[in-house]
N, C-alpha and C positions, 0 to 999 in steps of 0.2 A: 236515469232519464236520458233517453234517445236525443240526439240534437233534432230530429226530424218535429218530436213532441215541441221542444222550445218554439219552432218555426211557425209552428200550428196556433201554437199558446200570440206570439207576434204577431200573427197574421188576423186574431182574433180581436186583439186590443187596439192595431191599427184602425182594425176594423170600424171601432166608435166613431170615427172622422167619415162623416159622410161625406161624398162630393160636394154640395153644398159648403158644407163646412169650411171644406179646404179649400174650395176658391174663395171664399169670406175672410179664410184666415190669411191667405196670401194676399188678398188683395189690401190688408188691414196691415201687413208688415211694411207693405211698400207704399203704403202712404207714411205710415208712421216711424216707418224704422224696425230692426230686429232689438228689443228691449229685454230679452230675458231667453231663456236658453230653448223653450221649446218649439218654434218653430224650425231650430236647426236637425232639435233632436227630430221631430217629424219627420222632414228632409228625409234624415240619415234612414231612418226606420223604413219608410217607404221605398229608399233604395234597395236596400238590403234586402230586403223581402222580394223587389220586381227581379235582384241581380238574383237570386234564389228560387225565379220559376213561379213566385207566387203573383196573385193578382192581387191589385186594389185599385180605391176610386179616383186615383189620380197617377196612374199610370201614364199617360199622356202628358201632364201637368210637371209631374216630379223633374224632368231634364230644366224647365226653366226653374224653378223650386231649387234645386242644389245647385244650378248658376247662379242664384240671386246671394244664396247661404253664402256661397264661400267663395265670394268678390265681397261681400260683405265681411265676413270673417276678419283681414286683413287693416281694415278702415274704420271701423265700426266700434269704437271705445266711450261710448256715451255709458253713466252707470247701467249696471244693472244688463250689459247686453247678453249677459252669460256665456263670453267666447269660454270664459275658462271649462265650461259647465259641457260644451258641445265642437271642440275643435275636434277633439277626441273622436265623436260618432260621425262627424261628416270626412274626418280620414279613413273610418272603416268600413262607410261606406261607397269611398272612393275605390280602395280596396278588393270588394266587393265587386263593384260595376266594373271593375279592370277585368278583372279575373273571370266575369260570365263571357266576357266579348258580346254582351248584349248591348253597347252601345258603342255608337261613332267613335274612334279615336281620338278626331279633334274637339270633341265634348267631355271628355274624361282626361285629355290634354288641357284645358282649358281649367277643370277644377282644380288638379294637379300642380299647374300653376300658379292661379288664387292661392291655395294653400300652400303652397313654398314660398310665397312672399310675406308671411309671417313674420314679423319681428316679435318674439314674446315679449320682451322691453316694451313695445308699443299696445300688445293685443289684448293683453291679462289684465283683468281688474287688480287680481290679488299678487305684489311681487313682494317677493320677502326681501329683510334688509339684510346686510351683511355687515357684520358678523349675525349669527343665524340667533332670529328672536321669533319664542312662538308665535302663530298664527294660527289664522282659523283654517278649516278643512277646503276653502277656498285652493290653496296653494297645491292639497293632497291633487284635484282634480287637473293644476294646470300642468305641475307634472308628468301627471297622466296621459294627457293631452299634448305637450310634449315629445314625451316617450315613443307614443302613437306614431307621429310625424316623421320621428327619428327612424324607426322601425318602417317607417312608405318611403323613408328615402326622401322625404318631404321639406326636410330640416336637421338641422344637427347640432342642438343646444346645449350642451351638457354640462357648463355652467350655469346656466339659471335650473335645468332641471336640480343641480346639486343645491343650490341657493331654497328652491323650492321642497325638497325632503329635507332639507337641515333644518325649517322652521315648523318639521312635524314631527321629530324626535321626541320633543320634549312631554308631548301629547300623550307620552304609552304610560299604561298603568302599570303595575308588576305581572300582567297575564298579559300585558299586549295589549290589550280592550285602549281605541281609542278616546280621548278626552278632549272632546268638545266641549265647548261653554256649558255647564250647566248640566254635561254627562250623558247627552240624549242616547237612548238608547243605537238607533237606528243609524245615529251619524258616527258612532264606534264602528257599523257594520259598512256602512259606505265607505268609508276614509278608507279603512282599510282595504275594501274593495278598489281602490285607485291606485292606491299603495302597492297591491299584487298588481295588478297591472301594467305597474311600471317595470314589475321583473319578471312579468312574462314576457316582456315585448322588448327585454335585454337590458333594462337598467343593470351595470355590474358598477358603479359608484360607491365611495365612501361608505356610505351607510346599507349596501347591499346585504353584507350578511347580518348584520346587525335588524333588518326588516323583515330577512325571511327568519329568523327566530321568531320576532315576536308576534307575525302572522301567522306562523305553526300554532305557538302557544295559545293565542286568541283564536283561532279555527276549531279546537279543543274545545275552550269552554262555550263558544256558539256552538255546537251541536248539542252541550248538555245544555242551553240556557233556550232549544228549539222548543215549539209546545210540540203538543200529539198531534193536532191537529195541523202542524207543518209551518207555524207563524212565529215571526219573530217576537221578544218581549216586548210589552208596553214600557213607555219610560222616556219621555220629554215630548220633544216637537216632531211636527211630521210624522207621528205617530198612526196605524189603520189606515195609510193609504195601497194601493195595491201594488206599487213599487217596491214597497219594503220586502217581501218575500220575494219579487224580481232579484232584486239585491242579494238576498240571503243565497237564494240557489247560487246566484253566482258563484258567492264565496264558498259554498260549499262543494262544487264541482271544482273550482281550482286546487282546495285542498286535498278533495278523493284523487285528483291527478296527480298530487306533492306526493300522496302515498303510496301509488299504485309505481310511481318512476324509486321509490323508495324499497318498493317489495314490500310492504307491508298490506298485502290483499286483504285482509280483514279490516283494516281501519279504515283503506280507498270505499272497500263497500256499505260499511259504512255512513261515510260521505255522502256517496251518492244515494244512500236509501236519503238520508237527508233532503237530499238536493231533491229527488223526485216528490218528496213532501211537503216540501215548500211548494213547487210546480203545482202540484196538484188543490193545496190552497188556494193557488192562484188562481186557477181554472175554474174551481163550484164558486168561484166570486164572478165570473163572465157572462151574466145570464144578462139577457136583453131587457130593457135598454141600460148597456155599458155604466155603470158609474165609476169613478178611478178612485170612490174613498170605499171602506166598507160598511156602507149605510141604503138606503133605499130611498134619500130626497130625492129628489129632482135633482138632476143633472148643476142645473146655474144656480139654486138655491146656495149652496156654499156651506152648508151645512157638515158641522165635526171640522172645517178645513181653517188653517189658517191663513191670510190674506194672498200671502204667496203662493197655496197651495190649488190652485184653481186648475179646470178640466184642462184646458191648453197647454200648460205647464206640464202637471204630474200623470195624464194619461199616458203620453206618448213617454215619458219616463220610464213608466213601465217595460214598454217594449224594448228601452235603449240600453235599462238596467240585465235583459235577457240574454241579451246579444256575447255579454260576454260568456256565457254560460255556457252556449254555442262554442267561444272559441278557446273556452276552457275543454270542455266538457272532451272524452277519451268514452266512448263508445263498448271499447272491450271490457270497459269496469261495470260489474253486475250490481245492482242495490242489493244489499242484505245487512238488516240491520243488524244482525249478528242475536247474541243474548242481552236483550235490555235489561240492566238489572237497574232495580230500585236504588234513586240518589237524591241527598241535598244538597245542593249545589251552593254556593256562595260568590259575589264576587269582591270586587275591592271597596272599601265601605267609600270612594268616589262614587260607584255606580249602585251602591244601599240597596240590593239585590240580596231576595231569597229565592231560591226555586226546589218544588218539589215535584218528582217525576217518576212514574212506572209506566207501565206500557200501556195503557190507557187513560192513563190521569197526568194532568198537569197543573199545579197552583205556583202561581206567582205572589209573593208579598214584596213592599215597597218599604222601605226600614227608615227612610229620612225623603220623602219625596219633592218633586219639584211642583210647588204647589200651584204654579201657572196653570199645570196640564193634570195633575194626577190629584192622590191621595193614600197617606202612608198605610200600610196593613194589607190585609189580601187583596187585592186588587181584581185580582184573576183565576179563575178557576174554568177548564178546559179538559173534556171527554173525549177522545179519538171518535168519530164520525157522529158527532152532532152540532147545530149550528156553533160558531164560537160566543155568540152572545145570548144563550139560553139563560146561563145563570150570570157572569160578568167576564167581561175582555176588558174592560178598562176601566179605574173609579171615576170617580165626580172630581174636578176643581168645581171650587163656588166660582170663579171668575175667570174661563178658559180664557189662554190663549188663541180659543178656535173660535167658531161662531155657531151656536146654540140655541138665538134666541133674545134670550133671556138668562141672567143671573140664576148659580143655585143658590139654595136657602145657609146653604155649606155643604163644606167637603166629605165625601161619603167614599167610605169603600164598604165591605162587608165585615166592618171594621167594631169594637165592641162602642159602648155606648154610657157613658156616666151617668149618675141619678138625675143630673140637673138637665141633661141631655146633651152634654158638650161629644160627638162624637171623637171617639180618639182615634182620629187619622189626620189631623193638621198640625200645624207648627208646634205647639204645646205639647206635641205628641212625643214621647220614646219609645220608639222599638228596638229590640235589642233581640239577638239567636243566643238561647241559653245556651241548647243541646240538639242534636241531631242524630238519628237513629236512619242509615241508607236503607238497611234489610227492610223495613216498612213499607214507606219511608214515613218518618215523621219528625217535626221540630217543633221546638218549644220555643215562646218568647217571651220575654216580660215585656208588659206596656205598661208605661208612668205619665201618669194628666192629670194635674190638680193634687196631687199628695198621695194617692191614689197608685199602689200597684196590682193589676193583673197576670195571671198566668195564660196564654194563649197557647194550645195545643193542635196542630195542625196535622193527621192523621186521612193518607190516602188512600181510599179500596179499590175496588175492582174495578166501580163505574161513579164515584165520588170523592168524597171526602168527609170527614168527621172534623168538627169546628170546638173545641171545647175551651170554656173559660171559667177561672178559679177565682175565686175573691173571695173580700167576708162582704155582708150585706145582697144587698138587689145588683142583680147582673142583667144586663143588655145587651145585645148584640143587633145591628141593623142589618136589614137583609130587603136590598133594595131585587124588585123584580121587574125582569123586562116587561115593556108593557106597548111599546111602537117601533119599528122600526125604520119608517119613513116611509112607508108605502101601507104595511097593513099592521094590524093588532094581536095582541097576544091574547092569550085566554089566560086569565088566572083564576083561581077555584080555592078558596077555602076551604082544609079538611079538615072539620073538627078545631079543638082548641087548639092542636097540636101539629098542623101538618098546613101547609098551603102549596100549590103545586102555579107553573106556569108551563103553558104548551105553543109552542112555536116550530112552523114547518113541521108538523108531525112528532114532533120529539117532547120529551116530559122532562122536567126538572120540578123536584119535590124537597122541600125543606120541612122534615121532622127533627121536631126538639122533645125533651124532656120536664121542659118547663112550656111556656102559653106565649101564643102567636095573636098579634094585633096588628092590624090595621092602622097604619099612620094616615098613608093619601095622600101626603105629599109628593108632588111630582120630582126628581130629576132629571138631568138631561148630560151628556156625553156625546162621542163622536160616533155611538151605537143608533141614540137614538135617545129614548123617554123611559124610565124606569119606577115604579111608585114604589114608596117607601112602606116594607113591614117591619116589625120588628120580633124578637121572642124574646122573653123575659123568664128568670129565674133565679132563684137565691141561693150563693154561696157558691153552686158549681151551675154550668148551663151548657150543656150539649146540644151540639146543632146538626143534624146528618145529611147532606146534600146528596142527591143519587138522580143519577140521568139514567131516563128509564122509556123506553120506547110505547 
């Protein structure tokens, strides 16, 4: 991925903020205060992008917009004001605007200043204590943020930056995968993405080499844990917003960069095939008018988002999350993904990951999930160039974290189903990886609910997957279909006893079993959107064939 692509990709998501907008939104910070981290990030973004040649709707606007940010920055410790979240992007936007000579001296002397009067003791929500006790990923950013400063010349703190990485050591699993609260997926890939950051931009501290290990080793299994389709996995909060793959490219453009300064040209390219996969996720998600989750409500509906997760916040996110990607990113490194060969992947039973992968197929299972947000068992199943929620991106909680609506009836994946109807994908539930076969790829799992064990066989082909389940007696398997996505409707088509298909944007997904397909009709709902509930039934073995089919 060219830096000139990322600029284009930021210049497109800035784009959501109409003029309107942004005079509403500034006019609304300075009555009320800067409370949470995205109007700085806007700020930064919008610089960055005019210090870069590019236009937007507040080109005019932005010089008082980053005077307000960062006089603000400095004073501004009311909760929640997210300096920790954004000192970081209005330094690099500082940066930035130095470095074009597209603005007055004594306006870029004036930010410059704001920003060297930082006391992190004063600025930071999150300051870790000493002797060093974990924390949440709060600290990974102010570090970061920090680091940033140290690196403009801005500051030079390297006792609290040390205070702040010593309370995030404790956080690495044995591959490195960060450990936030409750294992979110996405907030392993951010931390960490702060974490590099700090040693791009010279952290050489205590815990230096101790970080770049275990963000080697975690760069590794995020590119095996990538879908086909270029997305990060599901798996806690903040989950299908369009930052997440922001994020991800990042991270994976700074590790094609570890490798390419390492010599090792196949695994840099790699990388960046990665990183352009992500990119490019991100992009078939940009179509008018903007949404920042990946749904099709209305904009202010709030829809799939958690409270915090609103348009002002996690749009401009996106673009802020790119930016490093930009000043990762090494240009001479080619994408080639090399030979993909067929893999099942695993990670630490912290993060209760299964993944299966070929060059066109991706299934994700969830082995003990967080039942706020998900639901144990397959969760996920993804075809390289078709939409990602044809057949599932994400399960059901009965009670998200997010806002849906409405309650589900319970928790749903594509999970098997008991005689009494108890699906097994909640708490009651074990999954467990027997056996793994990469050459395939396929895995096996036993599931136990109510006295009750299955055999679960998970077999991927060309353009699917093969679903099989062993027992004695009547077997179940739900098989929830998309059926809305927040703007338009699916077509589903029953074929025969055996076969039921749904069609969206052009594309087919078809569920034939060996045993008999029914109609439930019960609605779900997710951060997708609305899915109705079928089932297939069979005795003793039940085969389910899933195929995306144009």
């Amino acid at each position: 991925m060219k830096k000139v692509r990322y600029f284009d990709l930021m210049e497109k998501i800035v784009g959501a903020y109409s003029r309107e907008h942004i005079e509403g939104y500034f006019a609304r910070v300075k009555r009320e205060g800067i409370t949470e981290h995205g109007f700085p990030r806007l700020c930064a973004d919008l610089g960055i992008l005019i210090a870069n040649g590019r236009t937007t709707a507040a080109d005019d606007l932005f010089p008082d917009m980053m005077s307000y940010a960062c006089a603000q920055a400095p004073v501004n410790k009311t909760p929640n004001t997210g300096n920790d979240f954004s000192v970081k992007e209005l330094t690099f936007a500082l940066l930035a605007a130095e470095a074009s000579g597209r603005f007055p001296k004594e306006l870029t002397d004036g930010w410059r200043a704001s920003l060297s009067s930082i006391d992190p003791m004063k600025t930071y929500s999150c300051i870790a204590p000493v002797p060093p006790v974990p924390v949440g990923n709060w600290a990974a950013f102010a570090a970061a943020s920090e680091q940033a400063r140290a690196f403009a010349g801005l500051g030079n703190e390297p006792d609290f930056i040390e205070r702040e990485i010593a309370s995030q050591m404790p956080a690495f699993d044995g591959n490195g995968m960060y450990r936030d609260p409750h294992e979110p997926m996405l907030y392993d890939l951010v931390a960490r993405l702060q974490l590099s950051t700090c040693l791009f931009f010279g952290y050489r501290g205590k815990y230096a080499d101790r970080l770049d290990d275990l963000t080697k080793n975690a760069g590794l299994m995020t590119l095996g844990m990538q879908s086909v389709t270029g997305e990060i996995p599901f798996g806690g909060r903040s989950s299908q917003f369009l930052f997440n793959e922001a994020a991800l490219a990042s991270v994976l453009e700074y590790e094609a960069t570890r490798y390419h300064r390492l010599g090792d040209e196949a695994l840099a390219s790699r990388f960046k095939a990665g990183a352009e996969r992500a990119a490019e996720s991100l992009s078939l998600l940009l179509a008018e008018p903007i949404r920042h989750i990946k749904n099709r409500y209305p904009r202010d509906s709030g829809y799939g988002c958690e409270g915090y997760g609103y348009f002002d916040k996690y749009m401009t996110t996106a673009a802020s999350f790119l930016y490093p990607a930009i000043l990762f990113a090494d240009d001479a490194i080619e994408p080639d993904a090399g030979e993909e060969k067929p893999t099942v992947q695993t990670v630490s039973d912290a993060f209760h990951k299964a993944f299966l992968k070929n060059k066109t197929v991706f299934a994700e299972y969830d082995l003990r999930a967080d039942l706020r947000y998900d639901a144990s068992g397959p969760g996920r199943l993804h075809v390289k160039g078709f939409p990602s929620q044809l057949c599932l991106t994400v399960p059901f909680p009965v009670r998200p974290n997010y806002k849906i609506g409405e309650d589900n009836p319970h928790p749903l994946s594509l999970c098997p189903v008991l005689p009494d109807g108890s699906p097994m994908c909640a708490e009651e539930a074990e999954w467990k990886l027997v056996s793994a076969d990469d050459s395939v790829p396929e895995a096996v799992f036993a599931v136990t609910q109510g006295g009750r064990t299955y055999r679960e066989t998970c077999r991927l082909t060309g353009n699917g997957a093969v679903l099989t389940l062993t027992g004695e007696g009547p077997l179940c398997r739900a098989l929830p279909l998309f059926t809305f996505d927040g703007e338009k409707e699916t077509a589903i088509r029953k074929e025969g006893e055996n076969a039921v298909s749904v069609t969206y944007e052009g594309a087919k997904c078809v569920f034939r079993t060996d045993g008999i397909i029914t109609r439930d009709g019960t609605f779900f709902r997710n951060r997708s959107g609305v899915s109705t509930l079928f089932s297939a039934r069979g005795e003793g073995k039940l085969t389910v064939e899933i195929s995306f089919e144009i």
